[in-house]
ZALO-212386 format. One record per residue (C-alpha): residue in three letters; x, y negated, z. Coordinates in pm, whole numbers, plus 50000, padded with zeros to 5 digits. Example, Ala and Ser with C-alpha at 12.3 -4.5 7.8 and 13.67 -1.06 7.14 Angstrom:
BEGIN
ala512305045050780;ser513675010650714;
% end
This chain:
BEGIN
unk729721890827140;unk730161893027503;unk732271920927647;unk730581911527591;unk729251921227462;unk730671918527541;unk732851914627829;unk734721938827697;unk738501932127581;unk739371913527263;unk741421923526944;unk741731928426599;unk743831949826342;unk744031936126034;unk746061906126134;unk749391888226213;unk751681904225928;unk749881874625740;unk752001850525569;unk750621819725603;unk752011786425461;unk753121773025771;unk755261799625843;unk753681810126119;unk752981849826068;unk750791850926385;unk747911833226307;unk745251865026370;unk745221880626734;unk742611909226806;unk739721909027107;unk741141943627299;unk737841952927457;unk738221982027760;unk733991994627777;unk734882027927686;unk733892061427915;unk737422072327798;unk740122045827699;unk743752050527549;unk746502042527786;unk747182008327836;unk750952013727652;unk749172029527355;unk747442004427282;unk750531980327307;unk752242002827066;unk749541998826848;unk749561961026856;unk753261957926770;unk752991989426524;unk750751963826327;unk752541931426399;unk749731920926614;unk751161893026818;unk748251877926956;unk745381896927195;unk742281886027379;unk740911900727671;unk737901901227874;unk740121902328211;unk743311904828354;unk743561935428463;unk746621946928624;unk747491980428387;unk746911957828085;unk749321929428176;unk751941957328333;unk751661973928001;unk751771943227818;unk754951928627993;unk758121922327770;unk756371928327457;unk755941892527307;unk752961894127250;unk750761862027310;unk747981868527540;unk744711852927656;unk743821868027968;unk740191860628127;unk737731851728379;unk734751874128336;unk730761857928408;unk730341872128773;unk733411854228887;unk732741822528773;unk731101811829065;unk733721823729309;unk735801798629068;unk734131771229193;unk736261770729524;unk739531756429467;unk741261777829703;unk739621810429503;unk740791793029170;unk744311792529287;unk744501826129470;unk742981842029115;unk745861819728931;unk748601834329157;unk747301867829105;unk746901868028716;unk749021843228597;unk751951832628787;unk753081866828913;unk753101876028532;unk754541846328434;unk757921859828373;unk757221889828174;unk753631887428006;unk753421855527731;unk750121844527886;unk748881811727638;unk745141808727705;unk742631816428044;unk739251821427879;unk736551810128171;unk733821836128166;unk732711846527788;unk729861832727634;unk728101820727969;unk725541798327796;unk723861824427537;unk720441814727567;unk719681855127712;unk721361844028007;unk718501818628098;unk720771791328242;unk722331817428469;unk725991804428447;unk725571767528298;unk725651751128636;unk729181773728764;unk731001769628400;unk732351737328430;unk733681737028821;unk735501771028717;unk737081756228437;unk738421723428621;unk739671743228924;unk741581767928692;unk743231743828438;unk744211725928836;unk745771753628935;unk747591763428635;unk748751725628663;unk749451728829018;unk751571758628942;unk753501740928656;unk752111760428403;unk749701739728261;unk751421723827981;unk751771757927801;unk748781776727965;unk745631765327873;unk742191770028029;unk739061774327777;unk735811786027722;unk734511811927456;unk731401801927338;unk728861820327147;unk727751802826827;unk724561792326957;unk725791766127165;unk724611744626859;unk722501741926534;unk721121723126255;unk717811707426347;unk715191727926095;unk714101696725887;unk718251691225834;unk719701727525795;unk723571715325686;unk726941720825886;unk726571680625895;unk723831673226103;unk724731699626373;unk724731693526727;unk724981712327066;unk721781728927227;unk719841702827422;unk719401723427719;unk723221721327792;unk724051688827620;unk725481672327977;unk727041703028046;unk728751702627654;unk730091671827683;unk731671676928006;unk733711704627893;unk734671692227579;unk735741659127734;unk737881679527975;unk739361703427672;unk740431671627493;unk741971655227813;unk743971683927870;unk744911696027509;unk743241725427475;unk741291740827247;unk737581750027153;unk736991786427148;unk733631803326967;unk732521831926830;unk731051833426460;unk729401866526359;unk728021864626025;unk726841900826036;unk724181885626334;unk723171859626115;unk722001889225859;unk721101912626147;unk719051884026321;unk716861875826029;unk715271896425728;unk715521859625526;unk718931857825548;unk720881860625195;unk722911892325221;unk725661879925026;unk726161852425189;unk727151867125498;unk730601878925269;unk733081856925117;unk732201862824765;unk728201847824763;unk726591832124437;unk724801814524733;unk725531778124758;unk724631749625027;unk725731715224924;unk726481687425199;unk726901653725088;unk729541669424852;unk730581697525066;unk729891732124955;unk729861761525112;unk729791796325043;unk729131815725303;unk728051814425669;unk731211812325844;unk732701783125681;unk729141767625742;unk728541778326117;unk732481764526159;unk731861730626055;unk728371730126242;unk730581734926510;unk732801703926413;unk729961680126354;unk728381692826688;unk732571677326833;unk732051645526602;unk728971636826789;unk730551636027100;unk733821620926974;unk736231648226983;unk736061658826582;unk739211664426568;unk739761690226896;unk741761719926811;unk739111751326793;unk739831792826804;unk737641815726679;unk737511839226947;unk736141868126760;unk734751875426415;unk734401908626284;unk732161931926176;unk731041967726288;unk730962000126105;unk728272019726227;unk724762011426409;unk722561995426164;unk721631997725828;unk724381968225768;unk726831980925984;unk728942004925788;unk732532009425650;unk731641997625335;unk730391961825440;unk733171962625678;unk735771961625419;unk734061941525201;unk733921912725472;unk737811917725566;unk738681918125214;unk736991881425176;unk738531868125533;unk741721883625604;unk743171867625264;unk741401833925339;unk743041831725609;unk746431842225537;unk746211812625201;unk745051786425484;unk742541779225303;unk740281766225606;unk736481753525582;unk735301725125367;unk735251699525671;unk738691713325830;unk741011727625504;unk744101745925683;unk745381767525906;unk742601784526187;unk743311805526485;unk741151840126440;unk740681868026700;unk739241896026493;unk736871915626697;unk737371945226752;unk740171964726789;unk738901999426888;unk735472008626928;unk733972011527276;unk731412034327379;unk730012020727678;unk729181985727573;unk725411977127638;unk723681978627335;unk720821955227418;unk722111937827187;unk721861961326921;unk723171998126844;unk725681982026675;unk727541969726958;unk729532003327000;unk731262000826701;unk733201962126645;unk736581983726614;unk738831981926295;unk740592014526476;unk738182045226637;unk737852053827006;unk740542078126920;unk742942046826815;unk743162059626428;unk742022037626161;unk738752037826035;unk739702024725659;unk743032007925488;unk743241973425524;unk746081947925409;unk747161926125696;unk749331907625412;unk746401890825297;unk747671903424934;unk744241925124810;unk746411959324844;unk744641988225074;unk746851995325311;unk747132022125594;unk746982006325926;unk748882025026173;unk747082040726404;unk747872059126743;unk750662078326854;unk750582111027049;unk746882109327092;unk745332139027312;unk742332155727221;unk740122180227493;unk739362212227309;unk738392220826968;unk734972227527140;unk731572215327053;unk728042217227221;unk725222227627039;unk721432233327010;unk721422267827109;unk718882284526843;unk717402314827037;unk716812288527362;unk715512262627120;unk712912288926975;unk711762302527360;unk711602264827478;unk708772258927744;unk707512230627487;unk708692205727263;unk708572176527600;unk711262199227710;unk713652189727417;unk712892161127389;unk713472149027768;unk716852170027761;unk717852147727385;unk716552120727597;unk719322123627911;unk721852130427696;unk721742096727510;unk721172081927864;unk724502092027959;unk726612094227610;unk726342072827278;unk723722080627036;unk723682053926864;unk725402064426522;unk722062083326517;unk719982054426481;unk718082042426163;unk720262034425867;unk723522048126114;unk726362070925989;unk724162103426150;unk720402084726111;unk719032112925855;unk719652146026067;unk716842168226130;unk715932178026452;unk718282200426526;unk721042178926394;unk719062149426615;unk719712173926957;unk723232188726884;unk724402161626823;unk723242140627116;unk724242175127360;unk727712168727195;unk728122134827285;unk727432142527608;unk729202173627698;unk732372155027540;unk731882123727781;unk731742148228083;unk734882159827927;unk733192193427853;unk732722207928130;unk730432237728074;unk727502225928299;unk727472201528103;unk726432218127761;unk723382237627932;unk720152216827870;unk718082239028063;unk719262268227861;unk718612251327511;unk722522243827498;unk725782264327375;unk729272260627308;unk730582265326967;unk734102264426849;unk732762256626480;unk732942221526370;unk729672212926362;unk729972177126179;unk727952170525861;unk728372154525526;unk728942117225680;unk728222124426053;unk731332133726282;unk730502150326613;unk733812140226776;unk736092157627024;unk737212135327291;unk740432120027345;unk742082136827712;unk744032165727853;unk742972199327639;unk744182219627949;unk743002199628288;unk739512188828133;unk740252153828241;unk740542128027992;unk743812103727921;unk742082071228136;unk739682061628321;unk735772072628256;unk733412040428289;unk729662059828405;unk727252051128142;unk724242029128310;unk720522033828250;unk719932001228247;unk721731979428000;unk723041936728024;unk720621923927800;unk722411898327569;unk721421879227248;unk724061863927007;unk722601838226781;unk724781822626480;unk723791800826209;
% end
């Protein structure tokens, strides 16, 4: 999803306390995405990490407050390159200066394994934007973290969105996949260099897009305990991620390199935002994966051990949504860094708490509202609707979306709540809950049945929130993920 979705941060919650066979109890890391108008503190969220044994994080930069925070904890990190830089990356001398910067001066205190090179710069939404700047940034960086002497344990990759490859239509099994035509050359160059230098494959798998992207898709199938069946020459599969992994591995035999090392860089699935995105289907898809996983059980083609970054770890609110409404909402933990259901990061079946942020400040217990007497004396109903209409410009509506957590409120459900949303995002100042006069402030909780109108996380006596505040943008990165 590009943080993505994209291009936001990577992580996960539900992950290393898995025992796995090997021993190795860190085999999950979480995608720590940072798109949010108001974000935790950095050292939050690294409490939150180790409060879950999570000893593995993605992210969709290197920012300096991240790594500072992140320093002396042991956790494994893969820091990143975002898209626009990529091309900069194409100068040696800019490779090495960004290497210095990020990696080396870190070296000591941050456990920096991976550099992820831009994040999903071939999705086909990109028209060929970044396929011609990819593979120069990702040979200068892996020099530099070899001219550095790092580059036996620090490893430069690319995540990849899913639709790098596919079955051909008249073949639709895992076996006769192969990468995209349109960036074959450029596909075999970088998976060359990844096997030359010993490091891995990264790509994202979403199953929910697979149901999301197409009305045929078997529903069950997307989950880890389908009736659905596709047998390859003896393989069978069960669901969609075992089957879009080994796509992936036939699209590596093709070129020679079946047996390269590949991450998932982030699988997950959101909670609110479409009719399939909800808490429900979220825990049935962890429940199937997170025990997989922790048994080693693998994929038909590849039985074993995989590296997994679940995506997310807490939701952000200022992700574009071209992609869908759902976008907002990839976090196992809310904007507010508490849990959004139990889940056992044992891998054992038992619902467990996860543990969710410490010392959290909230702004007041304050809400904005449709104010009834101005909504009765409004000029005309354009006047509502345009006011509704600026709010969700500059806030997130999209939990009010069809089949979303808040899709069936009337109205004046529709307009309180989307006044809310943005009165708490302008960390409520009272300007900001005015509408031309249609607008009030309430100290009632105004939340209904299954829709929360939330209080934002910040200082309850300076009216400035706990981070920084990203401005929401009218116009929104338009990206497409496409998986099997």
């Amino acid at each position: 999803m590009s943080n993505r979705r994209k291009h936001t941060t990577t992580v996960f919650f539900f992950l290393s306390a898995l025992s796995f066979l090997s021993g190795d109890v860190s085999a999950l890391g979480v995608n720590w995405g940072t798109m949010s108008t108001h974000q935790l503190p950095p050292k939050t969220v690294v409490e939150m990490l180790k409060d879950n044994n999570v000893q593995k994080v993605k992210l969709f930069d290197a920012d300096t407050n991240t790594m500072v925070a992140l320093a002396g904890s042991g956790i494994e990190v893969m820091v990143a390159i975002p898209n626009d830089q990529l091309k900069a990356m194409g100068n040696y001398s800019r490779a090495k200066d960004w290497v210095r910067r990020n990696i080396t001066r870190f070296n000591d205190s941050v456990k920096i394994k991976y550099v992820a090179v831009g994040n999903e710069p071939f999705l086909t939404s990109y028209n060929g934007t970044f396929i011609n700047v990819t593979y120069p940034a990702l040979f200068n960086i892996q020099k530099a973290l070899n001219e550095a002497g790092v580059g036996d344990f620090i490893k430069a990759t690319v995540p990849l969105n899913a639709d790098v490859y596919n079955s051909p239509p008249d073949n639709p099994v895992p076996s006769a996949g192969r990468f995209r035509q349109d960036i074959f050359e450029e596909m075999k160059l970088i998976v060359n260099f990844l096997a030359q230098n010993k490091a891995p494959f990264t790509v994202n798998i979403y199953p929910f897009l697979s149901l999301y992207l197409s009305s045929d898709f078997p529903f069950d199938y997307a989950f880890f305990n389908s009736q659905n069946t596709v047998n390859d020459n003896g393989l069978v599969y069960t669901n969609v991620f075992d089957a879009n992994f080994d796509t992936l591995l036939a699209s590596l035999r093709a070129l020679g390199h079946g047996d390269l090392t590949v991450i998932v860089g982030e699988v997950g699935w959101p909670t609110d935002g479409d009719k399939n995105a909800n808490i429900a289907n979220a825990e049935r898809f962890y429940t199937g994966l997170l025990p997989k996983l922790a048994a080693n059980r693998g994929t038909p083609a590849r039985p074993g051990y995989i590296q997994v970054y679940l995506f997310g770890f807490i939701d952000e609110d200022a992700k574009s949504i071209a992609p869908g409404n759902f976008e907002r909402h990839w976090g196992i933990f809310k904007y507010d860094g508490q849990p959004k259901f139990p889940a056992d990061l044992s891998g054992e079946g038992q619902k467990k708490s996860l543990n969710g942020a410490q010392n959290v400040q909230y702004l007041q217990n304050q809400w904005c509202m449709l104010n009834p007497n101005g909504h009765s004396f409004s000029n005309s109903t354009n006047q509502l609707g345009d006011n509704v209409n600026y709010a969700c410009t500059f806030s997130d509506c999209t939990a009010l979306g069809y089949g979303s957590s808040c899709g069936n409120l009337d109205e004046v459900g529709n307009a309180s709540y989307a006044f809310n949303m943005y009165f708490q995002v302008q960390n409520q100042k009272a300007e900001a809950c005015d509408f031309e006069g249609l607008a009030m402030i309430t100290t009632r909780n105004i939340s209904r049945e299954q829709c929360n109108f939330p209080i934002q996380i910040g200082d309850p006596t300076s009216g400035h929130c706990n981070g920084s505040i990203v401005r929401l943008s009218l116009v929104s990165i338009l990206v497409l993920f496409m998986v099997l």
